[in-house]
DRENVEXPA-616037 format. One record per residue (C-alpha): residue number from 1; x, y, z. Coordinates in steps of 0.2 Angstrom, whole numbers, m for minus. Layout:
N
seq,east,north,up
NUM,X,Y,Z
...
This chain:
451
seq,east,north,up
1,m56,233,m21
2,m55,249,m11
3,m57,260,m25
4,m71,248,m32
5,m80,248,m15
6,m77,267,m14
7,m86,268,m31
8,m100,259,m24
9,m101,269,m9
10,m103,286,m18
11,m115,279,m29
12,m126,274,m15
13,m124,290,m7
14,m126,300,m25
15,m145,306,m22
16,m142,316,m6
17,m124,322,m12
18,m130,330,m29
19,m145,336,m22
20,m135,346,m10
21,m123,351,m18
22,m136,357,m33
23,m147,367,m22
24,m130,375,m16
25,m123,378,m32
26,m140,385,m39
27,m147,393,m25
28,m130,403,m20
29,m123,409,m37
30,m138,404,m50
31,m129,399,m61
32,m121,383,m65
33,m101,379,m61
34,m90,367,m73
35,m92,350,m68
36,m79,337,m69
37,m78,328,m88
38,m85,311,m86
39,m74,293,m83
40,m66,286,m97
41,m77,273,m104
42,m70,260,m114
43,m77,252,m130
44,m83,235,m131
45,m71,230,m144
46,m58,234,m131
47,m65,225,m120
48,m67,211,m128
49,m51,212,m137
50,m44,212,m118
51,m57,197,m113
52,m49,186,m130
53,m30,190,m123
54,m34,186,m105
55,m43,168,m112
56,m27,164,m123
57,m15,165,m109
58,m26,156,m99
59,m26,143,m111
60,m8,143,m113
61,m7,143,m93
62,m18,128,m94
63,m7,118,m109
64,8,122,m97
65,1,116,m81
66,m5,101,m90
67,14,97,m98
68,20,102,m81
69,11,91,m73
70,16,74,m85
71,35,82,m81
72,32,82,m64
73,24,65,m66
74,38,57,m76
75,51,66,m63
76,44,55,m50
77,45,41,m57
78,62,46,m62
79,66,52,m44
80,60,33,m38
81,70,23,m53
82,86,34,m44
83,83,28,m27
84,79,8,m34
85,97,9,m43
86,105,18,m29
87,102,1,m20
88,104,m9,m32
89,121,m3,m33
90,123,m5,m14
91,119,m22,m15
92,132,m25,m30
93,146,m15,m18
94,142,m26,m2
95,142,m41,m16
96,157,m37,m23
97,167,m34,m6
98,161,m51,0
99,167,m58,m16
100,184,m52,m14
101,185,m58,6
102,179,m74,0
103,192,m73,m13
104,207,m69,m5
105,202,m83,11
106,200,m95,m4
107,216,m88,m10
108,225,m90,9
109,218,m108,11
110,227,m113,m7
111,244,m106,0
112,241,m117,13
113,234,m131,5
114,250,m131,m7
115,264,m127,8
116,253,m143,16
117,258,m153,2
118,275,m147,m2
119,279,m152,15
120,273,m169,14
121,282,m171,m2
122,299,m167,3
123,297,m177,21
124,293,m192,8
125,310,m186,m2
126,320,m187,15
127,311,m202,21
128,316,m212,7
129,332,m208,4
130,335,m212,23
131,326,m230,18
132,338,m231,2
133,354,m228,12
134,348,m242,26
135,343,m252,11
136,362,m249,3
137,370,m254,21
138,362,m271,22
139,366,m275,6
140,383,m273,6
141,386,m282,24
142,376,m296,17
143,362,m296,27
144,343,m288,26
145,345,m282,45
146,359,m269,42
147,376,m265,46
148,388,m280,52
149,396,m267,62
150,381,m265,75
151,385,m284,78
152,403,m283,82
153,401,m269,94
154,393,m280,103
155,396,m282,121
156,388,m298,125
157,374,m311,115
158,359,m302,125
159,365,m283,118
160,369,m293,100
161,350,m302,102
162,343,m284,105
163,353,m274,92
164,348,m289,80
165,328,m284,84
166,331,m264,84
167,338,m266,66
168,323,m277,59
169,311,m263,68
170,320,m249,61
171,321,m256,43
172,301,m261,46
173,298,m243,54
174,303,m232,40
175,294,m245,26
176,278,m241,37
177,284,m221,38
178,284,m220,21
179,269,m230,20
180,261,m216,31
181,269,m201,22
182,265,m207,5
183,245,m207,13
184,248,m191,20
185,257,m181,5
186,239,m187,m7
187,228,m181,6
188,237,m164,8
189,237,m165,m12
190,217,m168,m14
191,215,m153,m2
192,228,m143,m13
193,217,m147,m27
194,201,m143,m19
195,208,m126,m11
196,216,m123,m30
197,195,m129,m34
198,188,m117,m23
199,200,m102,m28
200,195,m101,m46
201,176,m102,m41
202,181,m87,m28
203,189,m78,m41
204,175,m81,m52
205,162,m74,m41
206,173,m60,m37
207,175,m55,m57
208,156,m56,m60
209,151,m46,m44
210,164,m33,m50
211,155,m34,m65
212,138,m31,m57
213,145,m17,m45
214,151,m10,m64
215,136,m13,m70
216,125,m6,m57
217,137,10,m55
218,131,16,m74
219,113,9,m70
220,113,22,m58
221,122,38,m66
222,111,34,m81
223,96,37,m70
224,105,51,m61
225,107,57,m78
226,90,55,m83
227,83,63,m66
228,92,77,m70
229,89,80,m88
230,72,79,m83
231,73,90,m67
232,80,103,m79
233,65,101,m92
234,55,105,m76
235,65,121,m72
236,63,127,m88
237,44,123,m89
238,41,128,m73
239,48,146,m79
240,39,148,m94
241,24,142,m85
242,26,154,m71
243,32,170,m85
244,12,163,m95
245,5,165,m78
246,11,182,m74
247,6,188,m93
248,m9,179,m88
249,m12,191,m72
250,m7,208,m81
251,m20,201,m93
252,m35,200,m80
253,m32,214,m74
254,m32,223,m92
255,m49,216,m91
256,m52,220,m74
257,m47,238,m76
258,m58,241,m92
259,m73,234,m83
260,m70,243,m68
261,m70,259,m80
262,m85,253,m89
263,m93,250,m72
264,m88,269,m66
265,m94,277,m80
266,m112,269,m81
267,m110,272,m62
268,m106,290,m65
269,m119,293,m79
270,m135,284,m68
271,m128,297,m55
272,m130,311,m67
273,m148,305,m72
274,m151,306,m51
275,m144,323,m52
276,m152,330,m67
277,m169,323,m61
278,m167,331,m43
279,m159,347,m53
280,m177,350,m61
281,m187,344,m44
282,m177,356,m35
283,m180,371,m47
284,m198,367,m46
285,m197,369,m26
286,m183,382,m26
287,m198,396,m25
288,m208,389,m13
289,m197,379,0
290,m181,372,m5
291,m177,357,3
292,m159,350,2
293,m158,338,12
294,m174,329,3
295,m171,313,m6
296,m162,302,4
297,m173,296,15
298,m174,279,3
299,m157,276,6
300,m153,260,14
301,m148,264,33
302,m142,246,38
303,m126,240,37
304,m118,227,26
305,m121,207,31
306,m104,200,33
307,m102,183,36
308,m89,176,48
309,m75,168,42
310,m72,150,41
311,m61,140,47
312,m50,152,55
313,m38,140,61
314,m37,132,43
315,m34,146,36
316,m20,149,50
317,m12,134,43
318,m13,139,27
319,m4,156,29
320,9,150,39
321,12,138,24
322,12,150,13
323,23,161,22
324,38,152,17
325,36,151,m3
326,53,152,m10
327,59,142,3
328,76,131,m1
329,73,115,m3
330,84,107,14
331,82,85,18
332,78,86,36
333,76,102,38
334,61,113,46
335,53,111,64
336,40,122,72
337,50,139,73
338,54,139,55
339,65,133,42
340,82,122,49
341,97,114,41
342,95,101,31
343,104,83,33
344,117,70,26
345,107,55,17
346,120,49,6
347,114,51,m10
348,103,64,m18
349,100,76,m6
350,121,76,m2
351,121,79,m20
352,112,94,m20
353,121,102,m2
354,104,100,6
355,116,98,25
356,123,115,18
357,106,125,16
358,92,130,28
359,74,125,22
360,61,113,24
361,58,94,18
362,42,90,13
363,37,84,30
364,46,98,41
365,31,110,32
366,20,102,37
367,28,102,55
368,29,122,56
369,12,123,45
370,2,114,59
371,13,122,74
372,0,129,81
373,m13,114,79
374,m5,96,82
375,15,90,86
376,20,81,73
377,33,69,68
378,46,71,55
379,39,55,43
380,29,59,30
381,24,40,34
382,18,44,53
383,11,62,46
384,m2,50,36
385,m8,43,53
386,m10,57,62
387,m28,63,60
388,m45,58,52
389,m45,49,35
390,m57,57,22
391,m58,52,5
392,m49,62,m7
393,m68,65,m17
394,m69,75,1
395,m53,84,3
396,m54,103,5
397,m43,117,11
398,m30,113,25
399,m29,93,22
400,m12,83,19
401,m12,73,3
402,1,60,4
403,11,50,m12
404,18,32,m9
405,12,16,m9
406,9,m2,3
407,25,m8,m7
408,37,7,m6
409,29,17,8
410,23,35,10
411,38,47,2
412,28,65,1
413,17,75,6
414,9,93,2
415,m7,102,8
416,m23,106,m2
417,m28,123,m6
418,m42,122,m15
419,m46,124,m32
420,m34,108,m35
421,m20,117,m31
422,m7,113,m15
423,6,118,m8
424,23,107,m3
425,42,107,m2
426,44,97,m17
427,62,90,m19
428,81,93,m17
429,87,109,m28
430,69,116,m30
431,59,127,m16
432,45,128,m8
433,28,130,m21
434,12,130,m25
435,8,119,m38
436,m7,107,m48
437,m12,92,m36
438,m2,78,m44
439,m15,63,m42
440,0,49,m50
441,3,38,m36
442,m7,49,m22
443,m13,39,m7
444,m33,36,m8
445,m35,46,7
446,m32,64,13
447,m28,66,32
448,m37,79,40
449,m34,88,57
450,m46,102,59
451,m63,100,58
């Protein structure tokens, strides 16, 4: 632009220039000195060959950009299939451990169902082999009251009458205890059956929540894989994208410099039209009055209308958001200053050491972006209610766009550029970009606080 505009400059300034410097030449010496050859002035088939080169890598920019931006599509939906199986398999984990509790009480209440049980059985055992050795005693004294020798110890008819009663309760006492045990060993043996019942549900729900922790554990490194293979197919179109791009550039500016030198020469060769003209006016007056400061008084004398800048702080915004391209990739990270350490979430970001690097997330660019305009908070989610709501028809340079949904909520934002480009701290293991406004689950809104 310098050299252009010092091009322009000179040619506006050609009239009086070669007219003085003419009347000098000729009226000192007489006689003409060497002037310098003119520009090089390309041909058109060179230019156009240039033009054609410069429009293929821009349609290869363009095929790029449009498979980049189904990748990135595809990416984020793989990105949101990750975090739906990462708590899917967090609900199989909390379900399988409350399986296994529930299994191993279950397990503890059979134990002591089946001790219960056992118990009663050999108090039955030792009850009625007690009531079998009273039986046997009776019997062979000949009586159904017991031993004949509690009557002959007896001291007098009142201890006989009393012994004669305890030995009739006895032998009616221990038929009720058995009675009684007999009641208590089948209850204790339903409840062994009902804890042995309630054991093999337990361990029935413990084997299938393992096998849906199992279950949801590949569901999940198969959409890690997934995320990944894909993340890397972005890598590498991202590179050839940005290589295109670069060719792209080298490209235009092939163009750019042949027009500049086509521009220069037809500059230069109008200028020499200007001198040979005041070359022949000026031999005409050399005899009678020379004049070498004549013909610039049509040169324009004002200067050049510039307009003032437009939304300063926008663009204040803008380059401070710009200013940290490159920029890791950190969960967490960023704050008005600058870029921070990143944070533990327990699962992608950990994955990728964001708690290890120094960067922004999504939202913590925005933070440092609009440092100097509005605080904001560290939510994506809040970030959306933070200023006016325009319509994304309506968004222009400097607006947050925002990605999410009433379901999910908000999970991203970037800012507009312009041009349907923006710029944004995209995700774990990438880094700060400018990149094609993704419009696959964008919020219907942009939020807008300048103007």
């Amino acid at each position: 632009m310098r050299g252009e505009t010092g091009s322009g400059a000179g040619a506006r300034r050609g009239t009086t220039i070669g007219a003085l410097g003419i009347a000098l030449l000729l009226g000192v010496t007489g006689t003409a000195i060497a002037v310098p050859p003119p520009p090089p002035n390309p041909s058109d088939s060179e230019i156009n060959s240039s033009k054609s080169e410069a429009n293929a890598k821009a349609g290869d920019v363009g095929r790029l950009t449009n498979q980049l931006a189904q990748a990135e599509s595809k990416l984020a939906q793989l990105n949101d299939d990750v975090e739906l199986k990462m708590e899917e398999a967090n609900k199989a984990r909390v379900d399988a451990g409350t399986a296994q509790d529930e299994a191993a009480q279950a397990d503890r209440d059979a134990q002591a169902a089946r001790a219960e049980s056992d118990a009663a059985q050999a108090a039955i055992d030792k009850a009625r082999a007690d009531l079998d050795r009273f039986a046997a005693a009776s019997f062979q004294q000949g009586s159904k009251v017991g031993s004949v020798s509690a009557y002959l110890t007896a001291n007098s008819p009142k201890e006989l009458l009393g012994r004669a009663q305890m030995l009739d309760a006895v032998g009616g006492s221990r038929l009720n205890a058995l009675d009684t045990m007999k009641r208590a060993q089948t209850d204790k043996s339903n409840k062994d059956a009902t804890a042995r019942k309630k054991l093999e549900i337990a361990q029935e729900r413990k084997r299938a929540a393992e096998a849906a922790k199992r279950e949801a554990d590949n569901a999940q490194s198969a959409a890690q894989h997934a995320q990944d293979t894909q993340a890397n197919q972005n890598e590498r179109l991202e590179a050839d994208k940005a290589n295109v791009e670069k060719q792209l550039f080298e490209a235009q500016q092939k163009v750019s410099g042949l027009q500049g030198q086509r521009q220069r020469y037809e500059d230069w060769k109008a200028q020499k039209a200007r001198e040979d003209e005041e070359r022949a006016r000026q031999a005409a007056l050399a005899a009678s009055r020379p004049s070498p400061s004549q013909g610039g008084g049509g040169l324009p004398t004002g200067r050049p209308v510039q307009s003032a800048p437009a939304g300063a702080s926008v663009e204040a915004v803008v380059r401070r958001a710009l200013a940290q391209l490159g920029v890791v990739y950190a969960w967490g990270g960023g704050n008005t200053s600058g870029p921070t350490r990143g944070i533990r979430d327990g699962g992608t970001a950990d994955r990728y050491g964001d708690y290890n690097k120094i960067g922004f997330d999504c939202s913590g660019l925005m933070i440092y972006a609009f440092a100097g305009v509005r605080s904001l908070p560290h939510y994506s989610g809040y970030q959306y209610n933070a200023g006016r709501k325009v319509p994304l028809s309506q968004m222009r340079r400097g607006d947050m766009l925002f990605w999410g949904g009433s379901a999910r909520g908000i999970h991203h934002v970037a800012m507009y550029l312009g041009n349907g480009q923006m710029v944004e701290a995209p995700q774990s293991g990438l880094r700060v970009r400018i990149a094609p406004v993704r419009y696959g689950g964008i919020m219907p809104y942009a939020t807008r606080l300048i103007g």
